[in-house]
C-alpha positions in Angstrom: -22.4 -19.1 -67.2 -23.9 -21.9 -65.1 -24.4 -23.0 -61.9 -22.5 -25.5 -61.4 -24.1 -28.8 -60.5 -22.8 -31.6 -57.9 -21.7 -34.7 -59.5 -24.0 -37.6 -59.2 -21.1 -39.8 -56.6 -20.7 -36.8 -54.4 -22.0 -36.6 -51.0 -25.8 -34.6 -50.4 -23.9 -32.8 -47.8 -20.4 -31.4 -47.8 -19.1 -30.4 -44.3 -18.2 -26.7 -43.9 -14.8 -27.9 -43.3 -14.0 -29.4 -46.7 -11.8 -26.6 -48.7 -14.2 -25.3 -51.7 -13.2 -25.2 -55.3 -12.4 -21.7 -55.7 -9.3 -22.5 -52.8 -10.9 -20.9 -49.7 -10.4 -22.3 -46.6 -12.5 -21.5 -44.2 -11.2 -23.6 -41.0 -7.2 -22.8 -42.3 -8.3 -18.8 -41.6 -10.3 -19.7 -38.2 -7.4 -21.3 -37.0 -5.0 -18.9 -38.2 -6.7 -16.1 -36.4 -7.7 -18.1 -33.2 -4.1 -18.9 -33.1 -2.7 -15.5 -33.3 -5.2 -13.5 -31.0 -4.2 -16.3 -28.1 -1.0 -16.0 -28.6 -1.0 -12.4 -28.0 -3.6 -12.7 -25.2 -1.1 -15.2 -23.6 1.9 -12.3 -23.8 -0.4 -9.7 -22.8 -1.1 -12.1 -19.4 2.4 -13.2 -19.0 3.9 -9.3 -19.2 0.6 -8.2 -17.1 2.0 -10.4 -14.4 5.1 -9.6 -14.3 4.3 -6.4 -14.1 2.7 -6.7 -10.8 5.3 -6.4 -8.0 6.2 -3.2 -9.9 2.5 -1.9 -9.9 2.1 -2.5 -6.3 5.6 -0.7 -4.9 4.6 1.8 -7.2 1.2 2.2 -5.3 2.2 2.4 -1.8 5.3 4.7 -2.9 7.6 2.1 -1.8 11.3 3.2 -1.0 12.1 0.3 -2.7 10.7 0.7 -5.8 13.7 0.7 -8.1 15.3 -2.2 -6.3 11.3 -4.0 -7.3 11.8 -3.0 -11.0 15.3 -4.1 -11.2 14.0 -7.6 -10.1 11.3 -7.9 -12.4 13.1 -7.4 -14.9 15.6 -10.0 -14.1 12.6 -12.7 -13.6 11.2 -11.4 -17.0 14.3 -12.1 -19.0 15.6 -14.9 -17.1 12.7 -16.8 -16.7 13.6 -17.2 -13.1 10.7 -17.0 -10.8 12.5 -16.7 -7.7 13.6 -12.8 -8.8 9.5 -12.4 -9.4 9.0 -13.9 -5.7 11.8 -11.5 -4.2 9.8 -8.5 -6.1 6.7 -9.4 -4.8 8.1 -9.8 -1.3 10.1 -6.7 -1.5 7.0 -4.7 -2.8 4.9 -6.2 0.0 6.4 -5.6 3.0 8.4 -2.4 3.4 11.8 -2.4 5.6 11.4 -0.5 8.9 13.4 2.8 9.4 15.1 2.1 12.2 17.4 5.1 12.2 14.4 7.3 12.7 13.7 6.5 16.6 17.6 7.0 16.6 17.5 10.2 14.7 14.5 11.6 17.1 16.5 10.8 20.4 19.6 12.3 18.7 18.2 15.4 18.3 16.0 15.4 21.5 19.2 15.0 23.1 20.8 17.6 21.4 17.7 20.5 22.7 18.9 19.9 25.9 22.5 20.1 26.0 23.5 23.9 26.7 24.1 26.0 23.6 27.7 26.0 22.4 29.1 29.4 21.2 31.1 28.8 17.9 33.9 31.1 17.6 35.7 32.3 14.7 38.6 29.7 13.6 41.8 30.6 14.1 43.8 32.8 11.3 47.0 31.2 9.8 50.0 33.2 9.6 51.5 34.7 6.5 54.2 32.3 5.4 57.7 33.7 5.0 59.0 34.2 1.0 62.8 33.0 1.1 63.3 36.5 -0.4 62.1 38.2 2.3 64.4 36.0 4.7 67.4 36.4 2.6 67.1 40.7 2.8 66.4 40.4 6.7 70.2 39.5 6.9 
């Protein structure tokens, strides 16, 4: 078999680009690949984010946390970013425990009031069978 030779008209130099006889195309397969691998670096970045206001509640053991996930989730499949600002804001500043200054002077309270005794409740009578009644007279 021989090599096959250029034709006389044809251009010194093909560019790479140009699709070769045999049918490979080498820019068609770049492309296709390019395309692909930023496409799922693109998802990969969009879920990453998302994923933040969950990452940092889950960091500082927020109280919150489920509440933080719950929101993310609606901004992911919504594609409403004011749920993803309510997560982040949720995640980033955690709600002060009031009750627990209240709770402390409860019970600080409690230590000095005198000690109550507890006594035994009360025992209910035996109720009365109509029977019983009825044989009494």
């Amino acid at each position: 078999m021989a090599t096959p030779e250029i034709h006389p008209l044809a251009a010194e130099h093909i560019p790479s680009y140009v699709v070769a006889a045999d049918g490979s195309d080498f820019l068609f397969n770049f492309m296709l690949v390019f395309t692909v691998s930023v496409i799922l670096l693109i998802g990969v970045a969009y879920f990453t984010l998302h994923s933040v206001p969950e990452k940092m509640a889950h960091e500082s053991n927020h109280p919150q946390f489920q509440l933080v996930g719950i929101l993310a989730l609606l901004a992911l499949f919504t594609h409403n970013g004011i749920f993803w600002i309510a997560a982040i804001l949720v995640a980033g500043f955690q709600i002060p425990d009031l009750a627990a200054p209240l709770r402390s002077i409860a019970d600080a309270i409690r230590s000095l009031a005198p000690a109550r005794q507890v006594s035994a409740p009360p025992v209910p009578e035996p109720a009365h069978d109509s029977e019983a009644l009825v044989e009494e007279r």
